[in-house]
N, CA, C, O and CB atoms as a CASP TS submission, in Angstrom:
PFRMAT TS
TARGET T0000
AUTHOR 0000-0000-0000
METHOD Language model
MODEL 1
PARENT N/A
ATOM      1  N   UNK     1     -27.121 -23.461   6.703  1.00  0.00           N
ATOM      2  CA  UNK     1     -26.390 -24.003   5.602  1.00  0.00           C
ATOM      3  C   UNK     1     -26.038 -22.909   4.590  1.00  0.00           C
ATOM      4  O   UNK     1     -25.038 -22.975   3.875  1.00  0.00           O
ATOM      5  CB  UNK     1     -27.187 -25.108   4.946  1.00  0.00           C
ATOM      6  N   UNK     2     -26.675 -22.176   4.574  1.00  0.00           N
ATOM      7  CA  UNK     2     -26.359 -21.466   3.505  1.00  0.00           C
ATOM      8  C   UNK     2     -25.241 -19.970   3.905  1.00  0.00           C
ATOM      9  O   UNK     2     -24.670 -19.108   3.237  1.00  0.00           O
ATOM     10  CB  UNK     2     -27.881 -21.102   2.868  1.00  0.00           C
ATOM     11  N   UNK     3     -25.337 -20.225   5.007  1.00  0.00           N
ATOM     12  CA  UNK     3     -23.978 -19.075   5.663  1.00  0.00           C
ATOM     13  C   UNK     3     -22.957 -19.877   6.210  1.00  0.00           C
ATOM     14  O   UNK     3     -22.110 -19.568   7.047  1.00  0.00           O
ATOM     15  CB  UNK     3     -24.430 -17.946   7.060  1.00  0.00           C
ATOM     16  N   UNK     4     -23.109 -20.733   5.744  1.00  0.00           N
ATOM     17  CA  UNK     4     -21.424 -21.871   5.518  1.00  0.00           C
ATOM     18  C   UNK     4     -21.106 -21.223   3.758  1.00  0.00           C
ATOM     19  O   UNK     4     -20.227 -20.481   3.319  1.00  0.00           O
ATOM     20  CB  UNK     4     -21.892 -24.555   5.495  1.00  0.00           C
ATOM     21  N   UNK     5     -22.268 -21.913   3.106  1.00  0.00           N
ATOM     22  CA  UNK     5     -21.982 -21.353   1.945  1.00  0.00           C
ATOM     23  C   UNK     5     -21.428 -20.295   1.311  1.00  0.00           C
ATOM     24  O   UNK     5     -20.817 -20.429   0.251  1.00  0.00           O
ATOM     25  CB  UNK     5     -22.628 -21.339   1.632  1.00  0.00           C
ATOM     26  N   UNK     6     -21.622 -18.982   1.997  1.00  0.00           N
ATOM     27  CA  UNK     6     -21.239 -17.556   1.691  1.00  0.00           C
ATOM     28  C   UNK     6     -19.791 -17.170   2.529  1.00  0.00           C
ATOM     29  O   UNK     6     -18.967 -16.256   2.557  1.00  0.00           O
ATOM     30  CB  UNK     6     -22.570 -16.510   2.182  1.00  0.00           C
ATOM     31  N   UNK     7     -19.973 -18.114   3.004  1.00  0.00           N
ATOM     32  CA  UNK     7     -18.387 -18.073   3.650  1.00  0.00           C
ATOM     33  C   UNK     7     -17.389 -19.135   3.298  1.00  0.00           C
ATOM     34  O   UNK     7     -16.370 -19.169   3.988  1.00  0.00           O
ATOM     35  CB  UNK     7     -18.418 -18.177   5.213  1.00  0.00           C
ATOM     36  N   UNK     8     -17.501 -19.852   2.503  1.00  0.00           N
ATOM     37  CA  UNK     8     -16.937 -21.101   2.124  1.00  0.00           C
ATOM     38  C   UNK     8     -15.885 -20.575   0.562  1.00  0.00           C
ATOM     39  O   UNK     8     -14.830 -20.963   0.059  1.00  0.00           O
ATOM     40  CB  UNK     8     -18.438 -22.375   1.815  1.00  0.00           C
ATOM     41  N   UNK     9     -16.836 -19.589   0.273  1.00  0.00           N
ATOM     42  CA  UNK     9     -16.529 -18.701  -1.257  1.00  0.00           C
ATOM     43  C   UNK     9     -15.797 -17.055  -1.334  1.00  0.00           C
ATOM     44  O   UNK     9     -15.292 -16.395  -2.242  1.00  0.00           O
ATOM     45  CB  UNK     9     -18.178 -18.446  -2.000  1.00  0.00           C
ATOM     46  N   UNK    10     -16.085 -16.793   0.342  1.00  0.00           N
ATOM     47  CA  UNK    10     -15.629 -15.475   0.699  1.00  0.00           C
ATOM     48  C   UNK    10     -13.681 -15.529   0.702  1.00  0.00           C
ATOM     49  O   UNK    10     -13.099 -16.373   1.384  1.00  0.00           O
ATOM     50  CB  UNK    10     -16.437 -15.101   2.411  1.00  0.00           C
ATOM     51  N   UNK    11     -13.121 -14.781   0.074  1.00  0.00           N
ATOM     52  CA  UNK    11     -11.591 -15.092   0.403  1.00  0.00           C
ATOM     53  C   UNK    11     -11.083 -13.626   0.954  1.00  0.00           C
ATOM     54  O   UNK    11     -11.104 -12.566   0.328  1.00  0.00           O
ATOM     55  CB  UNK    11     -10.617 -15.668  -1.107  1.00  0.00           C
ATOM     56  N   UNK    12     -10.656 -13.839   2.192  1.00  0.00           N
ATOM     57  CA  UNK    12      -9.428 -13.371   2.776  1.00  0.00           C
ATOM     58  C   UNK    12      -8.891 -12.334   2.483  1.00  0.00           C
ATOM     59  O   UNK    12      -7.937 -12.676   1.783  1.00  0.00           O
ATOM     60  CB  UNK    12      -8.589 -14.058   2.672  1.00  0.00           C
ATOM     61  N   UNK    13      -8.895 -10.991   2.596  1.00  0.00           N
ATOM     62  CA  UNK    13      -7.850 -10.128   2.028  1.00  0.00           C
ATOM     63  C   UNK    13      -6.327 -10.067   3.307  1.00  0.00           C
ATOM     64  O   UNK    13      -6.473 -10.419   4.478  1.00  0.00           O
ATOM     65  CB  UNK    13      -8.743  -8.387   1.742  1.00  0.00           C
ATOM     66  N   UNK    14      -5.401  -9.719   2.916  1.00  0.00           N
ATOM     67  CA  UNK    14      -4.168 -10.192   3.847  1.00  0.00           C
ATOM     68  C   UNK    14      -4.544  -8.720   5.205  1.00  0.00           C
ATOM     69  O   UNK    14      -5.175  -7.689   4.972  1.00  0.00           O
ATOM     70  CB  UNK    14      -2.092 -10.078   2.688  1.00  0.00           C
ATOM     71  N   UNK    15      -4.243  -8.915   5.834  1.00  0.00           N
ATOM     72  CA  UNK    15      -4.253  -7.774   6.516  1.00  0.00           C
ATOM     73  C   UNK    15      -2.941  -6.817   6.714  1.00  0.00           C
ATOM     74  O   UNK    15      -1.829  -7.272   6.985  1.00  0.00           O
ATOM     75  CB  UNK    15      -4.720  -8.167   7.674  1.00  0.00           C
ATOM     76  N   UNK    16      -3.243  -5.352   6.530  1.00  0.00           N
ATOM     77  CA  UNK    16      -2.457  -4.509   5.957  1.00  0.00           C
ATOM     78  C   UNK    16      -1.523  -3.843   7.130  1.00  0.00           C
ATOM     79  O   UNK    16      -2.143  -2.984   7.757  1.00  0.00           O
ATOM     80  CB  UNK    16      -3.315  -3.540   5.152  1.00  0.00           C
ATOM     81  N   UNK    17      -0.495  -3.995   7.464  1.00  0.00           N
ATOM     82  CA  UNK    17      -0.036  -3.532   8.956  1.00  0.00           C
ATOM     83  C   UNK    17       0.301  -2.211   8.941  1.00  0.00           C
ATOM     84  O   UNK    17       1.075  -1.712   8.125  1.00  0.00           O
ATOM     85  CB  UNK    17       1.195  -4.280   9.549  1.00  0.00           C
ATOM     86  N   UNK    18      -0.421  -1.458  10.078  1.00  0.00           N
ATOM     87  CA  UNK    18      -0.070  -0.221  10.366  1.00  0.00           C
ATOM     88  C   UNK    18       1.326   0.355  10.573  1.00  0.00           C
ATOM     89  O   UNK    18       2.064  -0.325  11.287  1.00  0.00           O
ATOM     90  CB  UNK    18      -0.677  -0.021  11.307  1.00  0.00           C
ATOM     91  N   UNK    19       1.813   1.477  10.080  1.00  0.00           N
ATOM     92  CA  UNK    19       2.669   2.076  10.385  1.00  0.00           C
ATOM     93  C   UNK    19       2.788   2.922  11.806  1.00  0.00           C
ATOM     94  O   UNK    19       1.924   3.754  12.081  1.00  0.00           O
ATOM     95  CB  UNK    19       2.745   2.645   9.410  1.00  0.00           C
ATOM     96  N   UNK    20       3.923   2.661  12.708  1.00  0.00           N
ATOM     97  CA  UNK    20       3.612   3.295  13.481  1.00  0.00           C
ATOM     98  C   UNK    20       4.247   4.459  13.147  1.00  0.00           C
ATOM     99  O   UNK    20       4.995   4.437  12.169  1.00  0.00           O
ATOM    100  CB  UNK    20       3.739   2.801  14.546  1.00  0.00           C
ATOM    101  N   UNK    21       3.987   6.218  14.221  1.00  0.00           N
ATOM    102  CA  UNK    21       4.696   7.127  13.817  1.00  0.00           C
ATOM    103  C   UNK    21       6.074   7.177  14.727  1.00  0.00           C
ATOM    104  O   UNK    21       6.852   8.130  14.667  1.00  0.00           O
ATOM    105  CB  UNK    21       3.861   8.316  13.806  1.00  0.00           C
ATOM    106  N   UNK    22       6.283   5.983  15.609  1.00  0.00           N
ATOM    107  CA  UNK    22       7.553   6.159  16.098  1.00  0.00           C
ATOM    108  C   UNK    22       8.542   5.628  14.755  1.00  0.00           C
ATOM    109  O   UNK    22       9.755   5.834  14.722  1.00  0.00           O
ATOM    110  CB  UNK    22       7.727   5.272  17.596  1.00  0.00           C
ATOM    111  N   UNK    23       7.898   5.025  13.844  1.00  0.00           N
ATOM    112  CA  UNK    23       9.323   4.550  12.863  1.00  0.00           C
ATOM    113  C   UNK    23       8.901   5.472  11.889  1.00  0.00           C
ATOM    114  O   UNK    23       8.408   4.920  10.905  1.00  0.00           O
ATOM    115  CB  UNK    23       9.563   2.733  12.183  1.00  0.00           C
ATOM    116  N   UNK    24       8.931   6.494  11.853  1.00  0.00           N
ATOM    117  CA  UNK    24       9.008   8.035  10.977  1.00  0.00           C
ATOM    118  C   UNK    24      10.773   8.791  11.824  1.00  0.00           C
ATOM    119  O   UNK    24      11.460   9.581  11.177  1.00  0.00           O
ATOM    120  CB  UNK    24       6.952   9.440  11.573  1.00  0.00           C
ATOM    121  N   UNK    25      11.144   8.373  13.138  1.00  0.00           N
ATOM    122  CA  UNK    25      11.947   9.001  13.516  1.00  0.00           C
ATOM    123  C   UNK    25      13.252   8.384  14.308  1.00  0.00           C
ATOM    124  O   UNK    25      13.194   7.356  14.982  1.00  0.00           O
ATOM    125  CB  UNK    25      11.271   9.774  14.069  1.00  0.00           C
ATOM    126  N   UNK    26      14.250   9.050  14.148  1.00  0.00           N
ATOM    127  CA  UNK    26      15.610   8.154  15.005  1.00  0.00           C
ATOM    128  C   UNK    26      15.906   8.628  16.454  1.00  0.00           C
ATOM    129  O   UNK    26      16.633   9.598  16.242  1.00  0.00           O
ATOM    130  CB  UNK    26      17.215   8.390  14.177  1.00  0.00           C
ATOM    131  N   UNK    27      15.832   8.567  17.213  1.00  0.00           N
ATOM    132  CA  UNK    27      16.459   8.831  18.729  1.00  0.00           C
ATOM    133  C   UNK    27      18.010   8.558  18.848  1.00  0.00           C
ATOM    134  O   UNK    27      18.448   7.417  18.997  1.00  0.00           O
ATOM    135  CB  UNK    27      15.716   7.801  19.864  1.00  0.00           C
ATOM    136  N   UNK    28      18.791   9.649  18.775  1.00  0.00           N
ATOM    137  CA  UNK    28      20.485   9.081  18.980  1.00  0.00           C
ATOM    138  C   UNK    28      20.616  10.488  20.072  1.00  0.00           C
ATOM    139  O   UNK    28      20.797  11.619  19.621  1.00  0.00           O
ATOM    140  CB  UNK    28      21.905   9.062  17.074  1.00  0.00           C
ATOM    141  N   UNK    29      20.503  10.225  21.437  1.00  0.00           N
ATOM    142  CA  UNK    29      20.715  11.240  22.274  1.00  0.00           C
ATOM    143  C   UNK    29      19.623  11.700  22.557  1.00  0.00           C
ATOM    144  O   UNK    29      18.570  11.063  22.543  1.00  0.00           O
ATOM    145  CB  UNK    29      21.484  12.135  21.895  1.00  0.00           C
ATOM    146  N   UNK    30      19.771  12.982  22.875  1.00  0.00           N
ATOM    147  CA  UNK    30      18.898  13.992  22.540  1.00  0.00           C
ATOM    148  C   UNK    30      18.078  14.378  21.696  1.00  0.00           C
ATOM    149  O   UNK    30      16.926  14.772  21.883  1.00  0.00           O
ATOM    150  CB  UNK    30      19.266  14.627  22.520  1.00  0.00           C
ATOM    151  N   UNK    31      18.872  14.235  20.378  1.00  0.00           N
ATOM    152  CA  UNK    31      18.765  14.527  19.399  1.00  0.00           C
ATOM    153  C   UNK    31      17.163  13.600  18.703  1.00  0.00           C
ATOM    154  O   UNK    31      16.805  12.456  18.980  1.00  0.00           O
ATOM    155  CB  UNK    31      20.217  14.323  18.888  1.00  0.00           C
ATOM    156  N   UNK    32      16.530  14.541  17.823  1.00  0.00           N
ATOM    157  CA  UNK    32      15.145  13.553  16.968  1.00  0.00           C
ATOM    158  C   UNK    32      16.125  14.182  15.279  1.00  0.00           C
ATOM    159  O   UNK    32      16.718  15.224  14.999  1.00  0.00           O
ATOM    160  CB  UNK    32      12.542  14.503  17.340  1.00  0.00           C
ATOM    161  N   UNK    33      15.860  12.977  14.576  1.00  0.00           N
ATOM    162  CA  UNK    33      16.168  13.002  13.384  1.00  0.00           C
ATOM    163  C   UNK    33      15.220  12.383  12.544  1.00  0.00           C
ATOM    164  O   UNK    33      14.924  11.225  12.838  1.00  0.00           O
ATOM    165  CB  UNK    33      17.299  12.542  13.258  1.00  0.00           C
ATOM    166  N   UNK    34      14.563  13.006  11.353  1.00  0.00           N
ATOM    167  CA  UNK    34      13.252  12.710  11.078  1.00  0.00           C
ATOM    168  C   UNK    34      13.656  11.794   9.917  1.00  0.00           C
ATOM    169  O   UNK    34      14.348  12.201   8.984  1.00  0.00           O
ATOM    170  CB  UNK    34      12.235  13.989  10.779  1.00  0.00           C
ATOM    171  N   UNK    35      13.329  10.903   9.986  1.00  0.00           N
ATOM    172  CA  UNK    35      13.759  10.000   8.572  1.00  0.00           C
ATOM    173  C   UNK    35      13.468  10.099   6.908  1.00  0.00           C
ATOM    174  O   UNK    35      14.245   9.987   5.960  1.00  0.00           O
ATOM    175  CB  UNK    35      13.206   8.777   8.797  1.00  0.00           C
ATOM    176  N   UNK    36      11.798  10.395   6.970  1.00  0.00           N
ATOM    177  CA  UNK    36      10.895  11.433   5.418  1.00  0.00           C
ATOM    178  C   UNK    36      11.171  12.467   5.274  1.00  0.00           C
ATOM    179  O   UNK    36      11.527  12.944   6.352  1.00  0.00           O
ATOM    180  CB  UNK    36       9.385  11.789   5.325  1.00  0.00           C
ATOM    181  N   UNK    37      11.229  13.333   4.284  1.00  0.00           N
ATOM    182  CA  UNK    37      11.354  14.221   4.283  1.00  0.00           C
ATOM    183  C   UNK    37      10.423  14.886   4.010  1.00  0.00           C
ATOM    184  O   UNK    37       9.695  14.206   3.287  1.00  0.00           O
ATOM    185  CB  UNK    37      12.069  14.345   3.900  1.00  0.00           C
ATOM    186  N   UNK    38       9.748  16.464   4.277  1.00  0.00           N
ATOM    187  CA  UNK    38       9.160  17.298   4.021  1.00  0.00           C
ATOM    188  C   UNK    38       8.211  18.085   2.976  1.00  0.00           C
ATOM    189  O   UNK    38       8.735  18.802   2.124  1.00  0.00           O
ATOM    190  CB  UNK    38       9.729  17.563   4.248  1.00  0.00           C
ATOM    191  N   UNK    39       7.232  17.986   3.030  1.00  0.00           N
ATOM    192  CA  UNK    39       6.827  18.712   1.597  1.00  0.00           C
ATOM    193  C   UNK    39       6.729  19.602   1.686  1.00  0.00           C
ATOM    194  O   UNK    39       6.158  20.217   2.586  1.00  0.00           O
ATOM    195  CB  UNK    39       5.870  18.539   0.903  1.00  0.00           C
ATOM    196  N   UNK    40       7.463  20.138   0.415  1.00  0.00           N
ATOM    197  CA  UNK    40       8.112  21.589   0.377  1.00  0.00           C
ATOM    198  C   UNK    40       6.671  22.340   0.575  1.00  0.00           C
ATOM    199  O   UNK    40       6.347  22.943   1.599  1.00  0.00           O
ATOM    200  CB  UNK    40       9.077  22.051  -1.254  1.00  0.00           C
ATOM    201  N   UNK    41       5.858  22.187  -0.609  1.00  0.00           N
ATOM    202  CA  UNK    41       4.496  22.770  -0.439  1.00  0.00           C
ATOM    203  C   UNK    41       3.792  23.240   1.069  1.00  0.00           C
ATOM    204  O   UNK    41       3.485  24.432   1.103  1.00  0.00           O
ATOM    205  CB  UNK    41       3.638  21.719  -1.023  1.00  0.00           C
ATOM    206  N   UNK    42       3.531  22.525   2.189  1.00  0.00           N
ATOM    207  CA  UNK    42       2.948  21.817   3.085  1.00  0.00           C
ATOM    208  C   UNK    42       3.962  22.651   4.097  1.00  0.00           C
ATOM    209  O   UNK    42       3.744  23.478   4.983  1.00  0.00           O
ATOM    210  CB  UNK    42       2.921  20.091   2.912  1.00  0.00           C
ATOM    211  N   UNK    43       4.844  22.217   3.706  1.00  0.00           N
ATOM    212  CA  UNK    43       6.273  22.859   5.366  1.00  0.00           C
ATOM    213  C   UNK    43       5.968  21.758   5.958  1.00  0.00           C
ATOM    214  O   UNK    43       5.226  20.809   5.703  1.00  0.00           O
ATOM    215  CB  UNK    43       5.964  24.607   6.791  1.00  0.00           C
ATOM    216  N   UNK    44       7.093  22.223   7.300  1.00  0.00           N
ATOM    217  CA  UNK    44       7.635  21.128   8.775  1.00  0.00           C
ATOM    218  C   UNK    44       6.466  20.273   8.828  1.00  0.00           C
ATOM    219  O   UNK    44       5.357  20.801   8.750  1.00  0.00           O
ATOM    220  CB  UNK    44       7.873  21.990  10.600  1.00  0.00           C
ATOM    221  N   UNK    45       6.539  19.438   8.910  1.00  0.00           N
ATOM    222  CA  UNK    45       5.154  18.190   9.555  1.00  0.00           C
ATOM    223  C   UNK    45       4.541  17.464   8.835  1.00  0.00           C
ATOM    224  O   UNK    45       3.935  16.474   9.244  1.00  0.00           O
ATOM    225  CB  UNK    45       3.901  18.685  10.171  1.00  0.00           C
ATOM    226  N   UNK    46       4.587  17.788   7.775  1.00  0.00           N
ATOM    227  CA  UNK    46       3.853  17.086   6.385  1.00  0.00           C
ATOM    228  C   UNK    46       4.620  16.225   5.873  1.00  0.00           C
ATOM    229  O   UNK    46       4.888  16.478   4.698  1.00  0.00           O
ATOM    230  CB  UNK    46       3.509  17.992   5.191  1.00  0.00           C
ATOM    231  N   UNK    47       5.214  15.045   6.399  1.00  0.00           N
ATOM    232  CA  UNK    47       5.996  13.935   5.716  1.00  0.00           C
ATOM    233  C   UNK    47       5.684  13.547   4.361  1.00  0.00           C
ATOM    234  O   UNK    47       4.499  13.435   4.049  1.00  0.00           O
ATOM    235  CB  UNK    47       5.887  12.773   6.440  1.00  0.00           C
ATOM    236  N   UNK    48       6.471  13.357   3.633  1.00  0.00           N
ATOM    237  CA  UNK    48       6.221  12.873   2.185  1.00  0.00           C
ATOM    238  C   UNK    48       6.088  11.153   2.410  1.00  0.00           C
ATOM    239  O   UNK    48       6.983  10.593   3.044  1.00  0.00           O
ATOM    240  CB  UNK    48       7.665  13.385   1.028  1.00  0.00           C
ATOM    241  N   UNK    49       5.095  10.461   1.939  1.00  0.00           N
ATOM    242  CA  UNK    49       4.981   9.152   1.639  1.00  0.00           C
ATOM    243  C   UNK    49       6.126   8.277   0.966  1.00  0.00           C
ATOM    244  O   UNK    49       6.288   8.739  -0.163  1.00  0.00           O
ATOM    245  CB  UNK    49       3.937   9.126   0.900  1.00  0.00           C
ATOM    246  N   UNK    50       6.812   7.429   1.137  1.00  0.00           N
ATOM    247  CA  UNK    50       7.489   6.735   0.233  1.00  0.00           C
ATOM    248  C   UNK    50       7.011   5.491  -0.501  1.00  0.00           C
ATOM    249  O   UNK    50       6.737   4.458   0.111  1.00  0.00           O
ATOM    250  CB  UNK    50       8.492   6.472   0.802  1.00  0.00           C
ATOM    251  N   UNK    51       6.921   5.597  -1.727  1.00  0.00           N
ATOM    252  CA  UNK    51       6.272   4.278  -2.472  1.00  0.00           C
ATOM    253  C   UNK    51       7.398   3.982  -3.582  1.00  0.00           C
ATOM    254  O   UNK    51       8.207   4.820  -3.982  1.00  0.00           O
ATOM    255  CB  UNK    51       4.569   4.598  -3.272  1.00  0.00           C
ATOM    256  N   UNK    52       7.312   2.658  -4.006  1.00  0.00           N
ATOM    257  CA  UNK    52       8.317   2.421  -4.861  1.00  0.00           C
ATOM    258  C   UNK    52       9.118   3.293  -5.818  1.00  0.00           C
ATOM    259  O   UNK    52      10.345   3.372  -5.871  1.00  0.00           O
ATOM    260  CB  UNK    52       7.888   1.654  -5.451  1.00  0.00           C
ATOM    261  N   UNK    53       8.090   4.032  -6.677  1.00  0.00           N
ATOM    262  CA  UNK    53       8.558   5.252  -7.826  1.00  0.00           C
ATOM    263  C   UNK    53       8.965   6.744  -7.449  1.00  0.00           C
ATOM    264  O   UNK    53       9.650   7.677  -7.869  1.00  0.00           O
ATOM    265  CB  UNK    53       7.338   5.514  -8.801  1.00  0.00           C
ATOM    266  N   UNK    54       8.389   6.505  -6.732  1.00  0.00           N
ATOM    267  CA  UNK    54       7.610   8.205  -6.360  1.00  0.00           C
ATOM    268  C   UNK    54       7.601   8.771  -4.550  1.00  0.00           C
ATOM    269  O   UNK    54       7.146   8.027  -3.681  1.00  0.00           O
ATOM    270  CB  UNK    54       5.503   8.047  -6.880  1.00  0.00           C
ATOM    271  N   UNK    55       8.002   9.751  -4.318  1.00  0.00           N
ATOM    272  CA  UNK    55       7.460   9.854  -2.875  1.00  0.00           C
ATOM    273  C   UNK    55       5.999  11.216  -3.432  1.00  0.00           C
ATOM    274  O   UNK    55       5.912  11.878  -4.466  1.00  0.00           O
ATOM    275  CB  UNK    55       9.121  10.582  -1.412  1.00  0.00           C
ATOM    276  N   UNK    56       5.147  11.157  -2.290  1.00  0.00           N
ATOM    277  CA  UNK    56       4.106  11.765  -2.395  1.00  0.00           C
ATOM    278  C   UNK    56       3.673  12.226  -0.881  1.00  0.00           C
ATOM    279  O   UNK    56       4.181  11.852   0.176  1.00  0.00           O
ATOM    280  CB  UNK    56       3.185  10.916  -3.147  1.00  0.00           C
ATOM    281  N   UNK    57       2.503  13.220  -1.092  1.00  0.00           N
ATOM    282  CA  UNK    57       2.376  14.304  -0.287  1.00  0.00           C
ATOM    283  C   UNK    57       0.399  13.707   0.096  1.00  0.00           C
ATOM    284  O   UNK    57      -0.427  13.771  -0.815  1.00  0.00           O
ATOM    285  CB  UNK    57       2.851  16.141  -1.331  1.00  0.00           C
ATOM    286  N   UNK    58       0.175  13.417   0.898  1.00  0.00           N
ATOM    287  CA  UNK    58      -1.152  12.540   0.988  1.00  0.00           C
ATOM    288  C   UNK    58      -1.800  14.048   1.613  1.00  0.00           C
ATOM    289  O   UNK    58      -2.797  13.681   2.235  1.00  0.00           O
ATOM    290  CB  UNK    58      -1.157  10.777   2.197  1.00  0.00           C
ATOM    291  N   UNK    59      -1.727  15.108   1.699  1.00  0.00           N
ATOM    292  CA  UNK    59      -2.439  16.372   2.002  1.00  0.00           C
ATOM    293  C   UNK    59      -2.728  16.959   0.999  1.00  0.00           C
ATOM    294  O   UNK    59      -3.882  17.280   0.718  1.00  0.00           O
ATOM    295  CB  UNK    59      -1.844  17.241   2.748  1.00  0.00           C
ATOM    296  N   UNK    60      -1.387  17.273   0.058  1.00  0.00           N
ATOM    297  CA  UNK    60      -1.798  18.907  -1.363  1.00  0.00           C
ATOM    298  C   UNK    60      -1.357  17.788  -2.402  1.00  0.00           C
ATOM    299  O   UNK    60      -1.282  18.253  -3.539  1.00  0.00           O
ATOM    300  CB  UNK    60      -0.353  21.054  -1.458  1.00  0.00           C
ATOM    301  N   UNK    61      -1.073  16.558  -2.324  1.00  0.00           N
ATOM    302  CA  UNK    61      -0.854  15.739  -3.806  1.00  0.00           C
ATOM    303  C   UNK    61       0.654  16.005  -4.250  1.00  0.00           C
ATOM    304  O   UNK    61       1.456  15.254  -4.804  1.00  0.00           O
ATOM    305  CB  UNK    61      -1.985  16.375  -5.160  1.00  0.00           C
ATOM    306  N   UNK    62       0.759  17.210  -3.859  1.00  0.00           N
ATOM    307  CA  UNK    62       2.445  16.868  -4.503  1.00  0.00           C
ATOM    308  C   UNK    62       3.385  15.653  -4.637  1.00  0.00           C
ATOM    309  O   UNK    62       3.702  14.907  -3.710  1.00  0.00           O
ATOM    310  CB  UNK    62       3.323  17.552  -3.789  1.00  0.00           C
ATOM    311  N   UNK    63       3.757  15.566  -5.823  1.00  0.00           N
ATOM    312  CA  UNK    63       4.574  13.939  -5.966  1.00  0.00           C
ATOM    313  C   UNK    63       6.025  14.255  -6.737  1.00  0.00           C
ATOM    314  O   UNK    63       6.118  15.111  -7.617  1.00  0.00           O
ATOM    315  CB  UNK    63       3.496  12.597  -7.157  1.00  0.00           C
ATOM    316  N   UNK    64       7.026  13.522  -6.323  1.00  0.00           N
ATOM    317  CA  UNK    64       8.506  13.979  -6.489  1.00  0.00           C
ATOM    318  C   UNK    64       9.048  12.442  -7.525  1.00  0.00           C
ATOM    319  O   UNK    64       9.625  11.848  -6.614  1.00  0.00           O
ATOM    320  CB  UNK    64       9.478  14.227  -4.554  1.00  0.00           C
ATOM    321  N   UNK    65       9.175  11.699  -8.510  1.00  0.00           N
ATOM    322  CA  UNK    65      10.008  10.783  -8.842  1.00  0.00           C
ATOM    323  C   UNK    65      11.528  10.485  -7.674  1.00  0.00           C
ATOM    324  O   UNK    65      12.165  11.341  -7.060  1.00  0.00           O
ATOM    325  CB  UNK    65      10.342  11.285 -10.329  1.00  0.00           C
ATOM    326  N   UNK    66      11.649   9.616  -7.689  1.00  0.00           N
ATOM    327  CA  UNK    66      13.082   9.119  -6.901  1.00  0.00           C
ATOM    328  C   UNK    66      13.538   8.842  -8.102  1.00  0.00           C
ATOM    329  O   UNK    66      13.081   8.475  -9.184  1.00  0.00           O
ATOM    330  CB  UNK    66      13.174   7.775  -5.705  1.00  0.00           C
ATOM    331  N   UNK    67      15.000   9.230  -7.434  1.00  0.00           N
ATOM    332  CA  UNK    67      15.736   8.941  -8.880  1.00  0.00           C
ATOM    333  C   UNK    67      17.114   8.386  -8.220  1.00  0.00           C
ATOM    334  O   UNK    67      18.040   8.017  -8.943  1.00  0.00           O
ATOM    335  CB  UNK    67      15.987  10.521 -10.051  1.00  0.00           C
TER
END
């Protein structure tokens, strides 16, 4: 009874869906076209994060405003 209880009061967090890294990139041909762009800091490979305000650098912190 009492682990009905602790679960009766427990709520749900939504579950957070993974990004995959195939939708970081476009396939038209041959050709790869990378969709993020780069942190300058970091170089080739270091995708910048996109969040509402800001893109950001989840390795050296660097953060850019969108404008």
């Amino acid at each position: 009874m009492a682990e009905e209880e602790k679960q009766a009061g427990k709520v749900e967090k939504p579950k957070k869906e993974k990004k995959l890294k195939s939708t970081l990139y476009d396939l038209s041909g041959e050709k790869v076209e990378r969709k993020n762009k780069f942190c300058p800091k970091c170089g080739p490979g270091i995708f910048l994060a996109g969040h509402s305000d800001r893109l950001s650098c989840g390795k050296c912190g660097y953060a850019e405003k969108k404008g």
